[in-house]
C-alpha positions as CSV (number, residue, x, y, z in Angstrom):
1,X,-99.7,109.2,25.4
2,X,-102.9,111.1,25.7
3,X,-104.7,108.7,23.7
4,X,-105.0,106.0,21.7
5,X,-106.6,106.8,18.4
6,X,-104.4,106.9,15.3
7,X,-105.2,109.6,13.3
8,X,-104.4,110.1,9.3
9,X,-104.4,113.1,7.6
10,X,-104.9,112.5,3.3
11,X,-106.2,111.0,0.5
12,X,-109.4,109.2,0.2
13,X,-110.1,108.4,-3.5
14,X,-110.8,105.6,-5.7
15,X,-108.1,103.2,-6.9
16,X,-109.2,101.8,-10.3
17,X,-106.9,98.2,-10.7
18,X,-106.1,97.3,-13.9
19,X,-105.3,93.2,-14.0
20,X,-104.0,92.9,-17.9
21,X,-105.0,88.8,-19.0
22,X,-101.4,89.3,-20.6
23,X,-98.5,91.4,-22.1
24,X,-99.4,95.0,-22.9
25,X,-99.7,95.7,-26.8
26,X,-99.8,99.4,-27.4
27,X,-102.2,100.6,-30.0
28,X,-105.1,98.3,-29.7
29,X,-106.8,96.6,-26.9
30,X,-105.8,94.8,-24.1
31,X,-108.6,92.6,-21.8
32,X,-108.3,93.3,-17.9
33,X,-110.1,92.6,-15.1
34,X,-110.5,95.7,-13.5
35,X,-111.1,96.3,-10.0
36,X,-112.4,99.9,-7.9
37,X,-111.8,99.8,-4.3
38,X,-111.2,102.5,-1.9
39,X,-108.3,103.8,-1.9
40,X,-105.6,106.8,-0.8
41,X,-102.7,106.1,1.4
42,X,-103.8,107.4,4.5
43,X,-107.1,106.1,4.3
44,X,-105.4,102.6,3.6
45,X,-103.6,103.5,6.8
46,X,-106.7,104.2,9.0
47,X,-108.8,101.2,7.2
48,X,-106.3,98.6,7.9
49,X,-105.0,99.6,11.4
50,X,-109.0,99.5,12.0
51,X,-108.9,95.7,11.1
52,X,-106.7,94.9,14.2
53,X,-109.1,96.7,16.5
54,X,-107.1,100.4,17.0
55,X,-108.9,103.1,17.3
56,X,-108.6,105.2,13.7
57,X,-109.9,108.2,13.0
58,X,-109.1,109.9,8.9
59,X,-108.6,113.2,8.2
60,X,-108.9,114.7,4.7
61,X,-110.7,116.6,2.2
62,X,-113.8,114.7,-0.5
63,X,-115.5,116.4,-3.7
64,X,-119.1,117.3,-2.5
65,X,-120.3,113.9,-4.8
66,X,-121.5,110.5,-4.7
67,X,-118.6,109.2,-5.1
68,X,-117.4,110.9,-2.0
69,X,-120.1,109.6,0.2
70,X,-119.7,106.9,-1.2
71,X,-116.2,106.2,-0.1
72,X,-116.6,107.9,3.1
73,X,-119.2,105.0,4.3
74,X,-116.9,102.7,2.8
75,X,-114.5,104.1,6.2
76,X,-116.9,103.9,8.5
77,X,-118.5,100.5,7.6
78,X,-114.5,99.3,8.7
79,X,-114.5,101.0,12.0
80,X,-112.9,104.2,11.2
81,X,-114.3,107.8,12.0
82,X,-114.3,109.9,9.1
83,X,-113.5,113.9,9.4
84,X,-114.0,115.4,6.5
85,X,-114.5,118.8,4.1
86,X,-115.9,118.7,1.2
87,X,-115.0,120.4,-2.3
88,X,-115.0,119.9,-6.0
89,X,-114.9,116.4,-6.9
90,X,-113.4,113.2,-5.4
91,X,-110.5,111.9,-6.8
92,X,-109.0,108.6,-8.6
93,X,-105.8,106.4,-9.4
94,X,-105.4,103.9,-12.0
95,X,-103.3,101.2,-11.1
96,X,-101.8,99.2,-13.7
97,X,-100.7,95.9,-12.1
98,X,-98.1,93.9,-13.6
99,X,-97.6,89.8,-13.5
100,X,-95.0,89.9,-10.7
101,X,-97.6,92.1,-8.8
102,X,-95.5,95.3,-8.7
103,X,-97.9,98.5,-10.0
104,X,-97.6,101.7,-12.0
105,X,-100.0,104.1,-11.1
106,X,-101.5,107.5,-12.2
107,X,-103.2,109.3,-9.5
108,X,-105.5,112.4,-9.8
109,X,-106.3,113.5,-6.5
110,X,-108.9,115.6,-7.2
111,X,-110.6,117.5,-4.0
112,X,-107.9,115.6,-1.9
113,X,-105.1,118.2,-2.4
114,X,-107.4,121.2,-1.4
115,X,-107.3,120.6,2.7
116,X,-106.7,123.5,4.2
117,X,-107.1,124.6,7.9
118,X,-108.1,122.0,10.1
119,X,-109.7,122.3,13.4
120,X,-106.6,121.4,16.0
121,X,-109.2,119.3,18.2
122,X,-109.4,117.1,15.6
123,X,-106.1,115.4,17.0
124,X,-106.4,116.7,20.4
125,X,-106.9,113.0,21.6
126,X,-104.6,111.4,19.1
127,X,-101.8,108.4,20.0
128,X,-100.2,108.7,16.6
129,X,-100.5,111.3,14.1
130,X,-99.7,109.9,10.4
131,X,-99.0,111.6,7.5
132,X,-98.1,110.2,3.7
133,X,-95.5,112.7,2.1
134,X,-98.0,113.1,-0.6
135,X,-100.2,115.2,2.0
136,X,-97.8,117.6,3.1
137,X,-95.8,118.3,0.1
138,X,-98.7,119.4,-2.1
139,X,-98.4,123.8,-1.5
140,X,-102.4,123.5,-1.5
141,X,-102.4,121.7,1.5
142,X,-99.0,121.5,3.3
143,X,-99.6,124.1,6.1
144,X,-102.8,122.3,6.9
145,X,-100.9,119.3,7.1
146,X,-97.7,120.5,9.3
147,X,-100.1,122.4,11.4
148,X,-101.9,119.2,12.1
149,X,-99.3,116.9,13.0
150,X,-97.4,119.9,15.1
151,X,-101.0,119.9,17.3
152,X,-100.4,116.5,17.2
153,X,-97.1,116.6,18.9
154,X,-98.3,119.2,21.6
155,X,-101.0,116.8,22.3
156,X,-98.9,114.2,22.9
157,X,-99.2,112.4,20.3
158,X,-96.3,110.2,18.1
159,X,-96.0,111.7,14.8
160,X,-95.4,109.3,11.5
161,X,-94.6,110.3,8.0
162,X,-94.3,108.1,4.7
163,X,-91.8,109.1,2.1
164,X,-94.6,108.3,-0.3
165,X,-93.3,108.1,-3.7
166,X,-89.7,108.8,-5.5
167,X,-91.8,110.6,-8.0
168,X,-92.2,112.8,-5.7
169,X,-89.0,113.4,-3.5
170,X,-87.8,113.7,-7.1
171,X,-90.6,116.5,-7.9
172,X,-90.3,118.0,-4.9
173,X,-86.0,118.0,-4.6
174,X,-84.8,115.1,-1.9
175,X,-83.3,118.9,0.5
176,X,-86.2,119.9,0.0
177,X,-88.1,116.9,1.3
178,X,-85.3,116.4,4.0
179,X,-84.9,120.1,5.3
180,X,-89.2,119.5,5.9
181,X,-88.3,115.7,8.0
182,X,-85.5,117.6,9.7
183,X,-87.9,120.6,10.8
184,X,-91.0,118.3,11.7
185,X,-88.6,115.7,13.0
186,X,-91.4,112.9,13.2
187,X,-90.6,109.9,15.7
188,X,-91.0,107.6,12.9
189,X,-90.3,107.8,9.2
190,X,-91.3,105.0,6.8
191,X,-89.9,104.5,3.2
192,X,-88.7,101.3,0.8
193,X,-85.1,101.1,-0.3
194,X,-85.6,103.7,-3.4
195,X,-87.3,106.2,-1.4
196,X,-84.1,106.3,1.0
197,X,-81.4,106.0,-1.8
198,X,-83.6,109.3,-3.3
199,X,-83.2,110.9,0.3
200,X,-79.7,109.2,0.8
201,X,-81.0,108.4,4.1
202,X,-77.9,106.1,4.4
203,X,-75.4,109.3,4.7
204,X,-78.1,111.2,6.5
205,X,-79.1,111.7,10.0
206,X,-82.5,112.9,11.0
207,X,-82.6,113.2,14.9
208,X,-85.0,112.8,16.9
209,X,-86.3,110.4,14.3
210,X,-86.6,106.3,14.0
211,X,-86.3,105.2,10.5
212,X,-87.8,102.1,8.5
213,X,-86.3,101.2,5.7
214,X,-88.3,98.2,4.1
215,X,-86.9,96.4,1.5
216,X,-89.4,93.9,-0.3
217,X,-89.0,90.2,0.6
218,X,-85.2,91.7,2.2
219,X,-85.0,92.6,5.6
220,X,-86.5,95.8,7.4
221,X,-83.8,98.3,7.9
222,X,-84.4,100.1,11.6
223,X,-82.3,102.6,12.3
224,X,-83.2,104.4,15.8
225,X,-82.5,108.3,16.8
226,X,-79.0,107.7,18.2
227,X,-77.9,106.5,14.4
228,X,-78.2,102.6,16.0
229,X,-79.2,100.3,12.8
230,X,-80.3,96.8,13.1
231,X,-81.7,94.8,10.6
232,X,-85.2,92.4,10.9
233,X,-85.8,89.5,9.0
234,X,-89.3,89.2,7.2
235,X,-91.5,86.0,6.5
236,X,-91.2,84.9,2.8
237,X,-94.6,85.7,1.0
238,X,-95.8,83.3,-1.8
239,X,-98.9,84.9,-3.0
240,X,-97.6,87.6,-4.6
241,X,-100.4,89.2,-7.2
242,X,-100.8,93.0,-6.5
243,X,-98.6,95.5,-4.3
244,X,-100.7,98.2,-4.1
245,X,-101.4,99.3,-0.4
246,X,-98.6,97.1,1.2
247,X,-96.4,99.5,2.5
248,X,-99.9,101.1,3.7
249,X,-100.8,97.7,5.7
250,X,-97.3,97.8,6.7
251,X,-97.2,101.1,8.2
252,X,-100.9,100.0,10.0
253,X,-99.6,97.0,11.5
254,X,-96.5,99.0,13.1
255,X,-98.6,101.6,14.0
256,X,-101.3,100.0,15.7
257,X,-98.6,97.9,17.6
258,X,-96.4,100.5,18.7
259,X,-99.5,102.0,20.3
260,X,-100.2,98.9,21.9
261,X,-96.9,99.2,23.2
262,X,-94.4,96.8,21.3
263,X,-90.9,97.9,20.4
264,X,-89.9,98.3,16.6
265,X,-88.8,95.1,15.9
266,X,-91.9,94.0,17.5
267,X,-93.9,96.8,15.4
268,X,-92.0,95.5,12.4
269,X,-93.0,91.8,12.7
270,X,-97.0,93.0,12.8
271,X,-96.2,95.6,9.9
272,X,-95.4,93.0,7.9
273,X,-97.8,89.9,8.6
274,X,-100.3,92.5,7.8
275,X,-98.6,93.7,4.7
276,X,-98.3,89.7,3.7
277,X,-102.1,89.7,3.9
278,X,-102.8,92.5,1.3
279,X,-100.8,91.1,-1.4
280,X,-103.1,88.6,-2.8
281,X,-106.1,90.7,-3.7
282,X,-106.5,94.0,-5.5
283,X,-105.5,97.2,-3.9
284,X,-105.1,97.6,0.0
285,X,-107.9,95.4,1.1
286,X,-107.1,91.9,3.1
287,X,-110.5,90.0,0.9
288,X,-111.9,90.5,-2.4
289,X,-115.0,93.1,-2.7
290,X,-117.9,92.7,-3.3
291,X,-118.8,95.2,-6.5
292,X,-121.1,97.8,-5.3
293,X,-122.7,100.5,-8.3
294,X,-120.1,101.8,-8.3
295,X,-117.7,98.8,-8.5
296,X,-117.3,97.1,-11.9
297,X,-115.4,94.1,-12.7
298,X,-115.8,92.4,-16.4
């Protein structure tokens, strides 16, 4: 590969994480803890493949406000290179986080869904080239996307996608989604076990492409380009509060150790140790913030 940077092309915004003290009544109030941290998948991507010393670079679009300069040296305080355009105003998700830790969110992405053409160099020295679904099937700012991860791909470079959401393979239509995999055909595609029921991944081939399949505390799911499957046992995870940003450290970890050269069940092992270690604190950090101006908790 010509290089050895992985590159993510999305969302930077700010995840607001709701922590309800108990059961949700509707119609009156309901004390929290309430968390912001940065957040966005592909930023999660770039932030926490940064923590295990890869090269990252992120690739997106910020409102022209404090809150956008705010997140951006967030990134670089972590180690990642920030490339940036700037529009409108940043963007946010509320994350309501039940007790077992599984979340509900409602994301407004704000200037993040307006990136639109991209200077190819901006890859030109890329390893990996990763992409969240979310980024490329937004009309606003597919074609910047595509184009992006096809310069990637002349480059040299591995390309990565995330199914995302089954929100939005629903929104979208699963052909739809699938005839767009089949035409970028990206050597690896990540998604959890409802993502590829909602892309009937298990009837479906997409050459040209390796697979993951993660299923929770169940095994990963790998299934290569020549339709090989195999199936790799995870480490059982006790501290279990908030989901948010673990199939973000996931994809890092696999990421950053496919570039360093390990094979997928290799990739999958450091996917999910560094998955494990996001799921005690809020949102897709490995330790608790520190609250900044523009970080509140009660």
């Amino acid at each position: 590969m010509p290089g050895q940077v992985l590159v993510c092309i999305g969302d930077l915004i700010q995840d607001v994480i709701v922590w309800p003290s108990g059961p949700l009544a509707h119609g009156t109030d309901n004390p929290a803890t309430i968390t912001r941290v940065r957040g966005g998948s592909a930023a999660n991507v770039a932030a926490l493949a940064a923590s295990t010393g890869v090269p990252a670079r992120f690739i997106g679009r910020l409102g022209d406000d404090e809150l956008g300069r705010h997140l951006e040296r967030q990134m670089t305080d972590v180690g990642v290179e920030v490339r940036v355009q700037r529009e409108g105003r940043t963007g946010s998700n509320v994350i309501l986080v039940a007790p077992d830790g599984e979340r509900t969110m409602f994301p407004d992405r704000g200037a993040a869904a307006l990136l639109a053409s991209v200077p190819a160099d901006w890859v030109a020295d890329a390893g990996v080239v990763h992409a969240p679904a979310y980024s490329w099937a937004t009309p606003t700012c597919a074609p910047a996307t595509l184009d992006l991860l096809a310069a990637g791909r002349t480059a040299g470079a591995l390309v990565s996608v995330d199914a995302s959401s089954v929100d939005l393979i629903l929104r979208v239509g699963a052909d739809a989604v699938l005839a767009t995999l089949r035409g970028l055909a990206p050597d690896v595609l990540f998604a959890n076990t409802d993502e590829a029921a909602a892309l009937c991944l298990a009837d479906r081939s997409l050459p040209g492409t390796t697979v993951v399949v993660k299923g929770g505390a169940d095994p990963v799911t790998v299934t290569s380009p020549d339709g090989v499957r195999s199936r790799v046992a995870v480490a059982p995870v006790t501290d279990v509060r908030d989901t948010t940003g673990a199939g973000d450290a996931f994809a890092a970890g696999f990421l950053a150790a496919t570039l360093r050269g390990a094979d997928p069940e290799q990739a999958v092992t450091a996917g999910h140790g560094l998955a494990a270690a996001v799921l005690s604190h809020p949102g897709a950090s490995l330790t608790r913030t520190t609250p900044t101006p523009l970080e509140e908790t009660p």
